[in-house]
N, C-alpha and C positions, 0 to 999 in steps of 0.2 A: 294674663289670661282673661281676665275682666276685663277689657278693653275688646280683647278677640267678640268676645261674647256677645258683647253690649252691640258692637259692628253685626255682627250674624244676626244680631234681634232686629235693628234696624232694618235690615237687608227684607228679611221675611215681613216683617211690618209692612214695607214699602212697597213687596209685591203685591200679598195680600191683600192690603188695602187700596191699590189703584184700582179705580173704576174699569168697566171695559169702552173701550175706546169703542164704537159705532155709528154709522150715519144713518139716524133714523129716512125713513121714506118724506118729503117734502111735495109740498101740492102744488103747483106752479100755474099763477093763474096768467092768463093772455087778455090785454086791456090796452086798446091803444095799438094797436098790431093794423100798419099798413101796407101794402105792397105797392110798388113800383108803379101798377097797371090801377090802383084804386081801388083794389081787392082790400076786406079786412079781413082778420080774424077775432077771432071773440073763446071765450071757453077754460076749461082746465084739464091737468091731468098731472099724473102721480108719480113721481120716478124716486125707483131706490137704488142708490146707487151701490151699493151692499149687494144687489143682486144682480142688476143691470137690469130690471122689470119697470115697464110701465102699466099705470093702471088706472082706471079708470077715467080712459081718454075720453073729451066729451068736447070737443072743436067745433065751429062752424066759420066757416068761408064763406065770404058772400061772392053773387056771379060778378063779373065783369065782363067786358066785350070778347073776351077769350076765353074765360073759363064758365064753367057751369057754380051754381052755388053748390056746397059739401058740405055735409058734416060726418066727421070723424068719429064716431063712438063705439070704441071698445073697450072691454071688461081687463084684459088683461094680455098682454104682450111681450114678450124677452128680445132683447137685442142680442143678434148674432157678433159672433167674438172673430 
């Protein structure tokens, strides 16, 4: 019976006591980013993958003989499923 017990205490210990497992939000910087055509990009932005949201986009694209330069900035954004 002491043995059972002791087993059950563990048990509940080891729930109890596990952290929650989570992926905080990470800020993902762009450095060194070229394209094909001699485009860069430059900038950061926020993804949580816990949510699937992006935030705090803040990119810039420089022109090249194709494209226009851009910059990217937005507050906040969810990717569809």
């Amino acid at each position: 019976m002491n043995k059972l017990w002791l087993g059950a205490a563990a048990l509940v210990m080891m729930t109890l006591g596990s952290p929650t497992v989570g992926a905080a939000p990470i800020t993902w910087y762009l450095q060194g980013v070229t394209f094909a055509d001699g485009g860069t990009a430059s900038g950061s932005f926020v993804y949580d993958a816990t949510t699937n949201v992006y935030s705090g986009v803040n990119v810039s694209v420089t022109a090249t003989s194709s494209y226009p330069a851009t910059i990217f900035s937005r507050a906040l954004f969810m990717v569809p499923n």
